[in-house]
C-alpha positions as CSV (number, residue, x, y, z in Angstrom):
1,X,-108.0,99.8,49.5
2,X,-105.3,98.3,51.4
3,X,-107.2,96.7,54.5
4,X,-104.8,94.4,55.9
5,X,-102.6,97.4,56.5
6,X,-105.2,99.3,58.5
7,X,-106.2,96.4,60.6
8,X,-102.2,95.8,61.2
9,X,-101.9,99.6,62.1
10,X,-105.4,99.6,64.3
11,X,-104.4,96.2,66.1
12,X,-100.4,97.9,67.1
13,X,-102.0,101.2,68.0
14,X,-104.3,98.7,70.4
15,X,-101.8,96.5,71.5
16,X,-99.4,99.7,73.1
17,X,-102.1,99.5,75.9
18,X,-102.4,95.6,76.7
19,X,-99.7,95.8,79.4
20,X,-102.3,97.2,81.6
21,X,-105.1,94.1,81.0
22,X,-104.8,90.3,81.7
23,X,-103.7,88.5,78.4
24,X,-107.7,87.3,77.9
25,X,-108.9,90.7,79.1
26,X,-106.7,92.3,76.8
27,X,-108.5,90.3,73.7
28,X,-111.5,91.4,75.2
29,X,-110.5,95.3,75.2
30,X,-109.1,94.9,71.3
31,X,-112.7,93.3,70.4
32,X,-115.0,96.3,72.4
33,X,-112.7,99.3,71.2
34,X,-112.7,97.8,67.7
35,X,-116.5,97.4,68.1
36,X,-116.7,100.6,69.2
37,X,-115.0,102.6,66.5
38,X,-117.4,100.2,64.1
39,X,-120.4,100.7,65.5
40,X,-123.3,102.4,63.3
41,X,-125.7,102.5,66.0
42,X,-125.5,103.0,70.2
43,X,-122.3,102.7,71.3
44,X,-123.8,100.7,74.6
45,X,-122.4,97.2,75.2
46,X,-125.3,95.3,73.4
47,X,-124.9,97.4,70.1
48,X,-121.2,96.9,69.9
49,X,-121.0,93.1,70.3
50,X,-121.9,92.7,66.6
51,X,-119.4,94.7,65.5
52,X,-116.8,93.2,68.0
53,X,-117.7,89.9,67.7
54,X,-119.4,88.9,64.5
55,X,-118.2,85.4,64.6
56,X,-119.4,84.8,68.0
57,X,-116.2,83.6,69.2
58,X,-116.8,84.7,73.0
59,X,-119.8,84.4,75.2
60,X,-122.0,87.8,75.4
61,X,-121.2,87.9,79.5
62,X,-117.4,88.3,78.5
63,X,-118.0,91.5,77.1
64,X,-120.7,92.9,79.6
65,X,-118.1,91.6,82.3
66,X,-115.6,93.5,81.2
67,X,-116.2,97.0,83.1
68,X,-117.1,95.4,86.0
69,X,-115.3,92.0,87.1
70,X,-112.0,92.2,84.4
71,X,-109.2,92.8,86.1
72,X,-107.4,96.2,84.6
73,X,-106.2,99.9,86.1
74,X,-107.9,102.2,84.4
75,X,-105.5,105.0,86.2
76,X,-102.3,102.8,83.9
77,X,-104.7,103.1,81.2
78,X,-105.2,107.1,80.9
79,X,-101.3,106.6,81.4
80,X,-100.3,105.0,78.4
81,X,-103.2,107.5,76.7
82,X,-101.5,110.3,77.4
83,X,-97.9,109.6,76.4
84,X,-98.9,107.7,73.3
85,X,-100.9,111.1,72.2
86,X,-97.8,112.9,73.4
87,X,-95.6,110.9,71.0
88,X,-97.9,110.9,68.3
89,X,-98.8,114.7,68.2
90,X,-95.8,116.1,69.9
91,X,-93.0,113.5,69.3
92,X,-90.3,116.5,70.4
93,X,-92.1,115.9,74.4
94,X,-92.4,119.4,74.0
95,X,-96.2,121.0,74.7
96,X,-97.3,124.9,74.0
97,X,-99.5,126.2,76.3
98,X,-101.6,129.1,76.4
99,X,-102.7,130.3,79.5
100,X,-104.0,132.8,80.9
101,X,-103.9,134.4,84.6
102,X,-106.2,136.8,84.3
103,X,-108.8,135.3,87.3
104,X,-106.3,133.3,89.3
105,X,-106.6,135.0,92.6
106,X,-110.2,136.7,92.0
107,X,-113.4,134.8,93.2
108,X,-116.4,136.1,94.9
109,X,-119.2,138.5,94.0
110,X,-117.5,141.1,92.7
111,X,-116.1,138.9,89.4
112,X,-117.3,140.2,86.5
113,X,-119.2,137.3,85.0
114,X,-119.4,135.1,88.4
115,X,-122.9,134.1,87.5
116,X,-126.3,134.4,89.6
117,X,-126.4,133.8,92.7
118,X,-128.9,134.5,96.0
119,X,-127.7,137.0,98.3
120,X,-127.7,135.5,101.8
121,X,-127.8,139.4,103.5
122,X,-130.7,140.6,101.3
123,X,-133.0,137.7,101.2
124,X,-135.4,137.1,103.7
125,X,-137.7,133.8,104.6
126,X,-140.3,135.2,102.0
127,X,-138.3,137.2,99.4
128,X,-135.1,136.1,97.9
129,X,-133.0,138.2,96.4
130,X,-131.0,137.2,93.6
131,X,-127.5,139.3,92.5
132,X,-125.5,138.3,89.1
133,X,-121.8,139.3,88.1
């Protein structure tokens, strides 16, 4: 198997989304996501440093740090998601949608399928009465 071409492809797929991350933070994202998609066990911090970082190359703070002091916009982030998934899966830009309008302007009781719900009208302090769609 041709690794070095896999771990070439994995790192560039990685590297579309270090603008958003420090240059140190950004090593630190590469390491957790590859841990992540390595990881046999739970996919919590502690289980994916082995996988992330087998060589010990970084102190285990770095990693548990990363969430909560690195300095990153996670809102920049879901942005360069979404158009690389775009590119990949719908390199023309354009997306089919489905939809349908059926319920857009019906709410309430009367919705077939609303659910359960207690009837303020009916119920009293000692017996509630409960209605469903």
């Amino acid at each position: 198997m041709f690794t070095y071409g896999l771990i070439s492809a994995w790192t560039s797929i990685c590297q579309q989304f270090f603008p958003v991350f420090t240059q140190p933070t950004a090593q630190v994202f590469l390491r957790l996501l590859t841990g992540w998609v390595l990881c046999t066990g739970r996919r919590t911090i502690t289980g994916i440093i082995p996988f992330a970082d087998p060589g010990r190359l970084r102190s285990h703070d770095a990693y548990h740090q990363f969430f909560s002091k690195a300095s990153w916009d996670p809102g920049r982030l879901w942005e360069l998601l979404a158009r690389f998934l775009v590119r990949t899966f719908y390199p023309t830009g354009v997306i089919g949608l489905d939809l349908d309008d059926t319920v857009f302007h019906h709410t309430g009781r009367k919705m077939d399928g609303a659910g359960i719900w207690r009837d303020a009208v009916r119920s009293t302090k000692n017996k509630i009465v409960y209605c469903w769609g």
